[in-house]
C-alpha positions in Angstrom: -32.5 -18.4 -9.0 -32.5 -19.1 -5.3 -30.7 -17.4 -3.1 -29.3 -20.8 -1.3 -28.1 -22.2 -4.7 -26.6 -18.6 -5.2 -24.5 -19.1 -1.2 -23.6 -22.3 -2.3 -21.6 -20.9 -5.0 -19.9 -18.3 -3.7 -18.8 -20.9 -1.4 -17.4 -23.4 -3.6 -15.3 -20.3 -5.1 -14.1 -19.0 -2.0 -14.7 -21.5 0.8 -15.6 -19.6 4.7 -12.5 -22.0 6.4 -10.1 -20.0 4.2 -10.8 -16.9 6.2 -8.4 -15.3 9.1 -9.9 -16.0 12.5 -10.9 -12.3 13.3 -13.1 -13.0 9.7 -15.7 -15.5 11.5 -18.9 -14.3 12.1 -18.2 -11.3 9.4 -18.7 -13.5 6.1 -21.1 -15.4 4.3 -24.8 -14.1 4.4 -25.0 -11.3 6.4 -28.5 -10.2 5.4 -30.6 -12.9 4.1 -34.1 -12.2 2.6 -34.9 -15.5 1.6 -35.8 -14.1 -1.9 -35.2 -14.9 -5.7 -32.2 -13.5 -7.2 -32.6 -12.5 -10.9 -30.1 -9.8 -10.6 -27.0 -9.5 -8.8 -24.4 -6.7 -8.0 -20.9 -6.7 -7.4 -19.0 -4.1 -5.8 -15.7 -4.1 -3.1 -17.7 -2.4 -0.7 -21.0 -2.3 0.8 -21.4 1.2 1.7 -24.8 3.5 0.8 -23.7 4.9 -2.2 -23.3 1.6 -3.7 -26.6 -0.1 -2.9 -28.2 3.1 -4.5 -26.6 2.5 -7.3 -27.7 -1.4 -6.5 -31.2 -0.5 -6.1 -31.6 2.1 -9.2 -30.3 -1.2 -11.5 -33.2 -3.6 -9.3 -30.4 -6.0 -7.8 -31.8 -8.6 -5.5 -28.2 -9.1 -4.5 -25.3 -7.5 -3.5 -21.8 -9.2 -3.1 -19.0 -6.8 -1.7 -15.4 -8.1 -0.3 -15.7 -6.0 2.6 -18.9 -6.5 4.6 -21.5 -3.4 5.8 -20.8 -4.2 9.7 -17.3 -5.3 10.9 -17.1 -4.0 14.2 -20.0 -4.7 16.7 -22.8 -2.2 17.1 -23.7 -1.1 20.2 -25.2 2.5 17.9 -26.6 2.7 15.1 -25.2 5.5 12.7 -26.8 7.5 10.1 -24.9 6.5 7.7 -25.5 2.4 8.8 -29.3 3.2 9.3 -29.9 4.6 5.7 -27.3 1.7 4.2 -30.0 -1.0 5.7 -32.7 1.0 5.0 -31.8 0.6 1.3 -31.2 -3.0 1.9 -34.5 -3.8 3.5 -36.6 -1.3 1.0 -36.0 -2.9 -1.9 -34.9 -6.3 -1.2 -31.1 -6.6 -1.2 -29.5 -9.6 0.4 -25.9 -9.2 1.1 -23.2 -11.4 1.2 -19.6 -10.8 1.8 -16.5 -12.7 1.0 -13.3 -11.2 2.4 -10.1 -12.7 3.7 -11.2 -16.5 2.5 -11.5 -15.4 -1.0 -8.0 -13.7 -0.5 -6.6 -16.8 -0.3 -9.1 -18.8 -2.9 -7.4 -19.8 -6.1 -8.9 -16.8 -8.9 -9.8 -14.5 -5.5 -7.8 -11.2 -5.1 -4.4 -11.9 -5.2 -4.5 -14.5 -8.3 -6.4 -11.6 -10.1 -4.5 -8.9 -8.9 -1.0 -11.1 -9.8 -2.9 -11.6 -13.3 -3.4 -7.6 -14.0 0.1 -6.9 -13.1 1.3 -9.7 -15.9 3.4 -11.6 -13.4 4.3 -15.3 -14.1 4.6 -18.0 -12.7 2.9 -17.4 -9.5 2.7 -19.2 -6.7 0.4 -18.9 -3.7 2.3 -17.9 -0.1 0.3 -17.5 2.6 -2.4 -15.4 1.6 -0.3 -13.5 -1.4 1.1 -14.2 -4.6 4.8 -14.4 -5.7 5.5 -14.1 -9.3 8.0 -13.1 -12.0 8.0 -10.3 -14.3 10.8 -8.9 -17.0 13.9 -7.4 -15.5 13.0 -3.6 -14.1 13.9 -0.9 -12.1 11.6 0.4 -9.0 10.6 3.8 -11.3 9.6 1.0 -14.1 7.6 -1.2 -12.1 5.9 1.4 -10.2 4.9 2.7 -13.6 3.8 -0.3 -14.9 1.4 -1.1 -11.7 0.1 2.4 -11.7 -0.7 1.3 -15.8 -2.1 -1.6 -15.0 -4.1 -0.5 -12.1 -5.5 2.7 -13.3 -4.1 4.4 -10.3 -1.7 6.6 -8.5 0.9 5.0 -7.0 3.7 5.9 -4.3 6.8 3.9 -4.1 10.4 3.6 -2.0 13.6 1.4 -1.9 15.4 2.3 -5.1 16.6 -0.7 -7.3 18.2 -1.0 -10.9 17.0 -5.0 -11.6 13.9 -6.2 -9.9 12.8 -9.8 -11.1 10.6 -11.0 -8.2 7.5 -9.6 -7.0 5.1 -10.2 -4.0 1.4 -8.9 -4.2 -1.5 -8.4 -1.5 -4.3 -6.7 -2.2 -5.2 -4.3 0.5 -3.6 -3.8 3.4 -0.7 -5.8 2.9 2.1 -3.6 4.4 2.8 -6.0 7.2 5.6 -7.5 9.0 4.9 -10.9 8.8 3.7 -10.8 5.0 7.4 -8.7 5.0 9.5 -11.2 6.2 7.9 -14.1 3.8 8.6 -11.5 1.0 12.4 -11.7 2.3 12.5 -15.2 3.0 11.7 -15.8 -0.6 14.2 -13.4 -1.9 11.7 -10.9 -3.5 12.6 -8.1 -4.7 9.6 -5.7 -4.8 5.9 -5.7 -2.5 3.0 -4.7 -4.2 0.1 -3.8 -2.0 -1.4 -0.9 0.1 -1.5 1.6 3.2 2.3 1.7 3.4 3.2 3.1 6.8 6.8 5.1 7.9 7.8 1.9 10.3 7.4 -0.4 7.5 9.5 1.6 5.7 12.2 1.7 7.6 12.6 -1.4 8.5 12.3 -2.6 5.1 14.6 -0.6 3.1 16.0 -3.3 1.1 12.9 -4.2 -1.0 11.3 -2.0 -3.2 7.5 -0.7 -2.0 4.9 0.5 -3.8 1.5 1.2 -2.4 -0.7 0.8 -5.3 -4.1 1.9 -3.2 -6.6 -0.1 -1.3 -9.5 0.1 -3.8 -7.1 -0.3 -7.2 -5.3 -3.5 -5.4 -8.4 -5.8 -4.7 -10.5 -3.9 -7.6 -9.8 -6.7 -10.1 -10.5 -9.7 -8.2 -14.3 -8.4 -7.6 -14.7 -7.0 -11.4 -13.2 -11.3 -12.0 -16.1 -12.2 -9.9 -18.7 -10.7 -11.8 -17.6 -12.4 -14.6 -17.2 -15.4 -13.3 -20.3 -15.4 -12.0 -22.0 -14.7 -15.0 -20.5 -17.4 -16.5 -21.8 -19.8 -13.4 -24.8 -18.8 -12.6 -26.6 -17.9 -16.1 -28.1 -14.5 -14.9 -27.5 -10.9 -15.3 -24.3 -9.8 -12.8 -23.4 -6.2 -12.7 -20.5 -4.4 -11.6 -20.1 -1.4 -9.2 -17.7 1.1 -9.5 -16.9 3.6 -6.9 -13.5 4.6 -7.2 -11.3 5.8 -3.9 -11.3 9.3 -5.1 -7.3 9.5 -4.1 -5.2 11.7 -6.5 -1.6 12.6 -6.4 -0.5 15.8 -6.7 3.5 16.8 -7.0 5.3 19.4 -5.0 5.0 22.4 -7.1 8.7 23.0 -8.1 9.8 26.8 -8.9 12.9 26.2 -11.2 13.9 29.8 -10.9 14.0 29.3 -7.0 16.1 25.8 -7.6 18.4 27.3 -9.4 19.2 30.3 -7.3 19.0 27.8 -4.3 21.8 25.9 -5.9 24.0 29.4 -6.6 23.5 30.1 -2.6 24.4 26.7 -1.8 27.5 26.2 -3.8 28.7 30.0 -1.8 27.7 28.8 1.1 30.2 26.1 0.9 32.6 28.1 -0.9 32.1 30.2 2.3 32.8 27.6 4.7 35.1 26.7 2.7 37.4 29.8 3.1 36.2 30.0 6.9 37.3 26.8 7.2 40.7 27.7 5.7 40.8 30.7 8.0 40.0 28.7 11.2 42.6 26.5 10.7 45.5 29.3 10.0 44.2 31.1 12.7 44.6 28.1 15.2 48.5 27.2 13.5 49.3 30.8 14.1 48.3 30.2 17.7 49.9 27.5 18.2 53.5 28.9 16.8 53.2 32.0 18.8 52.5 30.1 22.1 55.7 27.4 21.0 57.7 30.8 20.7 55.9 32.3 23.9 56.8 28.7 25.8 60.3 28.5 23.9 61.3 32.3 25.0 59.6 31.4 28.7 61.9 28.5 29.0 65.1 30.7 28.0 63.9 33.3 30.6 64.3 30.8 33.6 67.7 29.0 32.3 69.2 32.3 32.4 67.0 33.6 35.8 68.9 30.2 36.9 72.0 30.8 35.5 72.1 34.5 37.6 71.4 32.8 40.6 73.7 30.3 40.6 
């Protein structure tokens, strides 16, 4: 198939005016080798390990969500040179499709609303809103670490959450925050959750789901979708984050006897407290007395003198 027919596609499902502004320039065809595609290659990103992996299965094609050069080079690294070196070897176009297919109807957030089982969704903005079974935060966070295949963290505690808001990637940001709250949500499901966001948005429950596992399933719904489209072989590339969670390691002996000391430490503060406060009322008689006797002193003193 050729490669224009291919472009044409990808741009019916995720058309380039959807993208944010800072996105111009950095999707669509970044390397184009004016070849015949019989194989394409799906992955999230386009990194070196991935068009190995792209090469080894003889892809002529490789679609990521996040493109091989963002920022401007002025350098190349070693890590960019052997990525296009790969590329150019063995005949790999590239084509990225990032904030537009965000937005696109079936892009990220419709599939990532999808594999968390919300309903009714809607579209605001660039994320989706939907509706899922009554839940606490614990449930829900369980449920999308379930769905997603990942760890999750979460904060902002609540017993019935109904409404949830979801943006793949990095989501955690004010102005996605404050359409969350504007639509009465109830929990935000997205990714790279940092301490001011959580602060100042205590009253919603937050769960950072991971980067990779939150805009994962919209690319692994491309390669379907595509296969369905375009009548040719479309693989999938996996190359998970590589973030675990690991617990504090709790000593229940130590909790225990941590408990036993805290409990006599108040006990103790307790009875210095007690002590403190008879100490100072036994003060404060004796100078009464001391100021009472004083005052007797000088009525007689008076007295004699007169």
């Amino acid at each position: 198939m050729k490669l224009n027919k291919i472009v044409q596609t990808l741009e019916e499902i995720a058309p380039p005016e959807l993208a944010d502004d800072f996105d111009k320039g950095r999707i669509g065809l970044i390397l184009g080798l004016e070849n015949d595609v019989n194989r394409i290659a799906v992955a999230l990103d386009a990194n070196s390990y991935v068009l190995k992996k792209a090469a080894e299965m003889r892809a002529d094609m490789l679609i990521t969500h996040h493109t091989l050069i963002f920022h401007p080079v002025n350098i190349i690294s070693k890590s960019l040179a052997s990525s296009l070196r790969i590329a150019l070897e063995n005949g790999i176009s590239l084509y990225s499709m990032h904030t537009n297919y965000d937005r696109a109807e079936e892009g990220i957030n419709d599939a990532l609303a999808a594999r968390l089982k919300l309903k009714n969704t809607r579209a605001v903005e660039i994320g989706r809103i939907g509706e899922i079974e009554s839940c606490s935060s614990a449930e829900l966070a369980a449920h999308v670490s379930d769905c997603l295949q990942t760890p999750v963290m979460y904060a902002g505690e609540k017993q019935e959450i109904r409404k949830v808001m979801v943006i793949g990637g990095s989501g955690f940001r004010h102005e996605y925050l404050e359409i969350a709250r504007e639509n009465e949500v109830d929990a935000f499901v997205s990714s790279e959750l940092k301490h001011d966001i959580l602060r100042a948005y205590e009253d919603l429950c937050l769960i950072d789901a991971t980067h990779y596992a939150t805009e994962n399933p919209g690319m692994e719904a491309l390669c379907l979708r595509l296969r369905s489209l375009l009548g040719i072989d479309v693989r999938f590339i996996h190359q998970p984050s590589g973030l675990r969670a690991v617990n504090c390691r709790v000593d229940k002996r130590k909790v225990v006897l941590d408990m036993k000391e805290e409990k006599e430490a108040c006990r103790q503060g307790d009875s210095e407290e007690d002590s403190l406060e008879f100490m100072l009322e036994e003060q404060s008689r004796n100078q009464i007395r001391s100021d009472y006797r004083r005052s007797l002193g000088n009525e007689n003193h008076r007295r004699y003198i007169e």
